[in-house]
C-alpha positions, 0 to 999 in steps of 0.5 A, a space after each residue: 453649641 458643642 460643649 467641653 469634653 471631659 478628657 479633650 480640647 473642643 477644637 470648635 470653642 477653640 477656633 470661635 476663640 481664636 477667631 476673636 482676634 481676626 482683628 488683631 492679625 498682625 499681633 497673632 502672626 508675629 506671637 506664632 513667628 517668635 514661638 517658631 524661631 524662640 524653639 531653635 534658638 533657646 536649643 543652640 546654648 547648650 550646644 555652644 556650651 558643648 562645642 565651647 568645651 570639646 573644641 577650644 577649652 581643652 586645646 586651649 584655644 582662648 581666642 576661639 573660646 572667645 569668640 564662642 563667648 561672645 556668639 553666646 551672648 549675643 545669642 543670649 540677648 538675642 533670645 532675651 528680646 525675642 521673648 520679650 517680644 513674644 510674652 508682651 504681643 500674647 498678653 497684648 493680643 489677650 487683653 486686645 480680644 477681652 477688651 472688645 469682647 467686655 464691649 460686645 457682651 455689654 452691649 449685647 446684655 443691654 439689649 436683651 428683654 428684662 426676662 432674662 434678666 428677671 431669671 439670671 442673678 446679677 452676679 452671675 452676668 457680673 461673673 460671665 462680663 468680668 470673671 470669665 472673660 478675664 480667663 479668656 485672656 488666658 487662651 492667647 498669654 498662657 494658652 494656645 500660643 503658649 503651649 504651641 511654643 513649649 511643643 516645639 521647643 520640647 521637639 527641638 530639644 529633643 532632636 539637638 539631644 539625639 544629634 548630640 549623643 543618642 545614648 544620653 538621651 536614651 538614658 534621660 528619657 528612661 524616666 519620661 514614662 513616669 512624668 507623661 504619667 504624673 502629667 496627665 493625672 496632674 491635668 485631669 485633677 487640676 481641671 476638675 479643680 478649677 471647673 470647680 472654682 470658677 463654679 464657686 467664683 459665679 456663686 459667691 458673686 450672685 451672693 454677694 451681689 443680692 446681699 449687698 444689694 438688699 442689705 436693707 431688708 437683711 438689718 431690717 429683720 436681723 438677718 445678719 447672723 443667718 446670712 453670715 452663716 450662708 456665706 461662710 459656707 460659700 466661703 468654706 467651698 471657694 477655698 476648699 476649691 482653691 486649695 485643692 489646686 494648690 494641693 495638685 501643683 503642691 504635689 505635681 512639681 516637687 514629683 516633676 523635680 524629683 524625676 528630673 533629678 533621677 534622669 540628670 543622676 542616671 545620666 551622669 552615672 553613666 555618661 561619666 563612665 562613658 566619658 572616661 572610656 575612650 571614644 564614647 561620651 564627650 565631656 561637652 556633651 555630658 556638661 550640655 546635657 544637663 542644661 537640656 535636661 532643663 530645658 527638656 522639663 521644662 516644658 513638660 511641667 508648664 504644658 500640663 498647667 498651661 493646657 489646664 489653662 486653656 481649659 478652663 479658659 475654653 470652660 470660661 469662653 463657653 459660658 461667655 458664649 451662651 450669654 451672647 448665643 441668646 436669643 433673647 432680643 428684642 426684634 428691632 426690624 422697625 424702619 420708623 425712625 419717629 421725630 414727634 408722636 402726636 401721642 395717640 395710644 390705642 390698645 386693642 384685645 391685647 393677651 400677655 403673659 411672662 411665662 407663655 402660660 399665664 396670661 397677666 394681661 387678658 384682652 386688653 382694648 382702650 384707647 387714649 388721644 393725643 394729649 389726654 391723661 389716663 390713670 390706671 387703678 387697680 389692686 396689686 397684681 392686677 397688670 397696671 405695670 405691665 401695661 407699661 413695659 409692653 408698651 415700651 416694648 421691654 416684653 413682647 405680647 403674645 396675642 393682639 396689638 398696639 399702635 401709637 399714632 396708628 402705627 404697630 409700635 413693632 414698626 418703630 425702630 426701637 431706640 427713636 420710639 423710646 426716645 419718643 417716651 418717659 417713664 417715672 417710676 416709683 422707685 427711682 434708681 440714680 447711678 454714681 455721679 453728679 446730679 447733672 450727670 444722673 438728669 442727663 444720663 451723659 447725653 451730652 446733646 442736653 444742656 446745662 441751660 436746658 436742665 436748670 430752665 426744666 428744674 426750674 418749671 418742676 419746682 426741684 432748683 430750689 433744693 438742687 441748688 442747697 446741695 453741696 456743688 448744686 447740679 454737681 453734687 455727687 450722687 451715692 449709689 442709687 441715690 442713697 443720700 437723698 430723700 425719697 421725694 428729692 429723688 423723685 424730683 431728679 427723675 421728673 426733671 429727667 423725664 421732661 429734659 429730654 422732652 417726651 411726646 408720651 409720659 408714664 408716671 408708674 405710682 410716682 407719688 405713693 413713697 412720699 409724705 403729704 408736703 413732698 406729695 403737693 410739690 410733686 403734684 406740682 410738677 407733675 402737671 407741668 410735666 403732663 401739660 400738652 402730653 400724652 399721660 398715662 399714670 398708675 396711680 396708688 392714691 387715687 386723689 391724685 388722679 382727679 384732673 385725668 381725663 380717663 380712669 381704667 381700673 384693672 382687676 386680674 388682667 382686665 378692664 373692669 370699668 372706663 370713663 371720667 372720674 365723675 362718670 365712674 362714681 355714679 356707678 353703685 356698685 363699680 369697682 373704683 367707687 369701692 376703692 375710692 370710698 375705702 381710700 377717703 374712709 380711710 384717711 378720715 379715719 386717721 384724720 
């Protein structure tokens, strides 16, 4: 993508932009019409204030004066209404584009592989999907359009001005040089300002973002102070960025009213001694001309600002840009739309790896029956958890394949095959909202009836039903008022209402005490029961009743067989870890 220059718009960015609101024509249209007619009718005040006064107040003509008044008013309300018009369909047109674009760049980042979200900051895409793309409002209210309108206005201006009396306006634009000047050093300095400040927006929200979200971990170990003092810097360099704009328009206005003042001195001082000889200056024109003055800074002073504008919402486009310029989907050219899997699962010399480099996962061959449980063991970073995110296809291998039901899974049409599969993870995350809502995820095709008979068969309407409201209870952010095992219970729950073919428990049982972990075993065989299973497991009592064990050790299958079968093995990896374990536990028994 062509990136912003320096010292120039980028005519690319900017047609991308506008292109954006290729839906809403019609507004566009209707905005650049009104910026074209707005131009002469905003001219034609002063010059009926001129011809009001050479022509009908000094010969005392009131009934003429009278009907010149009324012309001005109507023009006035006329002129009023159009601008109405035109400042409502700009901001409607913005705020039509952003809106579909928030929904494009949502839906876009919902469908990109986890790495690149395991190397983007969450404040950073709450930046590009909130921040930024607000400032792309600003391209169509106060940017193009905008500034399109000013030019014309300023031409037309200008050409009533030279056709009223081309001496004053000589005059007047004797200090032009001086503004244009004072102009572009106010629009240089303010773009590398505010560049500057939506720099410092992304940077607070990314922090923001991880301390709130981590702010466990940081009472925990008594962070508070050392992470104050991190963000009272950021907060230090945001204002300071903020106040150096202010700084540029403190300075730039007072400079463009003090030169507007010495034009409008110059040109009375000469155009009243014009006026008084005969036959040189009139005095509507010397009366008019003032209001043109105005009207002919104007827009100087908001064109710079606005072109600023345009910037840094060209700046805030790019970067929206690049996020949904990633190429970073996941293919999903499979026809395969599956209604049931009959839940084979077979693995064969399969290599992963996150970084392209480093394999995690290094030939990796098994194979599960429909029906059966395998439970994967194996120490931390052996690639248990990898295993389930490139079977669900949240990462893509490198090397290898994996079928279910003999079928590559690539030939799966994504959303059916993952509908196909459950996973329970070991940290639960529930959103905001009621119980039913967090079961159901608003799938609204899953009944109330369906969630309370599945509570019921896990074992969790018992406790649902004790919460304040029951299945309406509303549920704190990720699940903060429950307890970790009530918790673990709503997402088993989950998993079995939307009745998947294939299950995955990743380390369910390992965060709970002993009496919670009996109640989740419980539902963990009514959950397994007729379904492929596959359960990473830390406490290997858990996994007796499985039919298979894989152990894994640094991305490969060390041992593989029944839990009976692998004991026997001497020397075999699992009966080391299981010895440990029950050694272990007799020791604090």
């Amino acid at each position: 993508m062509a990136s912003l220059d320096k010292n120039k718009i980028d005519f690319y960015l900017l047609g991308r932009v506008l292109g954006l609101a290729r839906p809403y024509r019609s507004t566009f249209l209707l905005a650049g019409v009104l910026a074209v007619l707005l131009a002469p009718l905003a001219t034609l005040r002063p010059y009926l204030v001129k011809e009001m006064v050479d022509k009908y107040i000094f010969v005392n003509d009131i009934q003429g004066l009278t009907r010149m008044a009324l012309l001005l008013c109507g023009l006035l309300a006329l002129e009023a209404g159009f601008r109405y018009v035109f400042i409502y369909s700009t901001n409607l047109l913005g705020q039509s584009v952003i809106r579909d674009l928030r929904v494009r760049i949502f839906k876009h980042l919902t469908s990109l592989r986890l790495s690149y979200f395991d190397r983007t900051p969450i404040g950073t895409s709450t930046t590009r999907t909130i921040n930024d793309i607000e400032a792309i409002n600003t391209v169509f209210s106060q940017g193009s359009i905008t500034i399109i309108a000013d030019l014309l206005t300023l031409l037309t201006v200008l050409g009533v001005m030279f056709y009223t009396s081309w001496k004053l306006t000589l005059i007047c634009l004797t200090a032009m040089p001086f503004l244009i000047v004072a102009s572009y050093v106010f629009k240089e300095k303010v773009k590398t300002a505010f560049q500057k400040v939506r720099s410092q927006i992304s940077r607070m929200n990314a922090f923001l973002q991880e301390r709130i979200t981590g702010m466990r971990i940081v009472q925990i170990f008594n962070a508070e102070s050392q992470e104050m003092e991190k963000f009272k810097k950021i907060n230090r360099e945001y204002t300071q960025a903020n106040l150096d704009s202010i700084l540029y328009y403190a300075v730039f206005f007072p400079v463009v009213e003090i030169i507007a003042a010495f034009s409008l001195g110059l040109m009375v001082w000469w155009g009243a001694q014009d006026a008084l000889r005969a036959g040189g200056v009139t005095l509507g024109a010397l009366v008019a001309f003032p209001i043109f003055l105005d009207m002919l800074f104007r827009p100087i002073r908001t064109v710079a600002n606005n072109f600023n504008t345009l910037q840094m919402g060209l700046v805030a486009s790019e970067r929206v840009f690049n996020v949904l310029d990633k190429d970073d989907q996941i293919e999903n050219n499979g026809a395969l739309y599956p209604e049931k899997l009959e839940g084979k699962v077979e693995f064969e010399s399969v290599f992963f790896a996150y970084n392209a480099k480093d394999y995690v996962l290094k030939d990796i061959s098994f194979q599960i029956k429909p029906g059966e449980t395998l439970a994967i063991v194996g120490s931390t970073g052996s690639g248990k958890t990898t295993i389930i995110n490139i079977l669900n296809r949240f990462y893509e291998i490198q090397k290898g394949s994996i079928r279910i039901d003999d079928v590559d899974i690539r030939d799966f049409e994504l959303k059916a095959f993952r509908r196909r599969i459950a996973i329970v993870l070991q940290d639960v995350f529930l959103f905001s909202g009621s119980v039913l809502d967090n079961i159901t995820l608003r799938d609204h095709r899953i009944t109330r009836e369906e969630v309370v008979k599945a509570s019921k068969m896990i074992g969790a309407h018992e406790f649902i039903e004790k919460l304040p409201g029951g299945y309406d209870y509303k549920v704190m952010e990720r699940g903060a008022t429950l307890s970790m095992g009530q918790r673990q219970l709503i997402s088993f729950v989950r998993a079995l209402v939307f009745n998947p073919d294939i299950l995955i428990l990743d380390e369910a049982t390992s965060s709970v005490d002993p009496e919670t972990e009996s109640v989740i075993q419980y539902a963990i065989e009514k959950l397994i029961a007729k379904r492929t299973s596959i359960i990473i497991a830390h406490r290997l009592s858990t996994i007796r009743h499985a039919d298979n064990i894989m152990v894994l050790s640094k991305g490969k299958v060390e041992e593989f067989g029944p839990h009976e079968e692998l004991l026997k093995q001497e020397d075999g990896h699992y009966r080391r870890l299981y010895e440990m374990q029950f050694l272990q536990m007799a020791e604090e028994g």
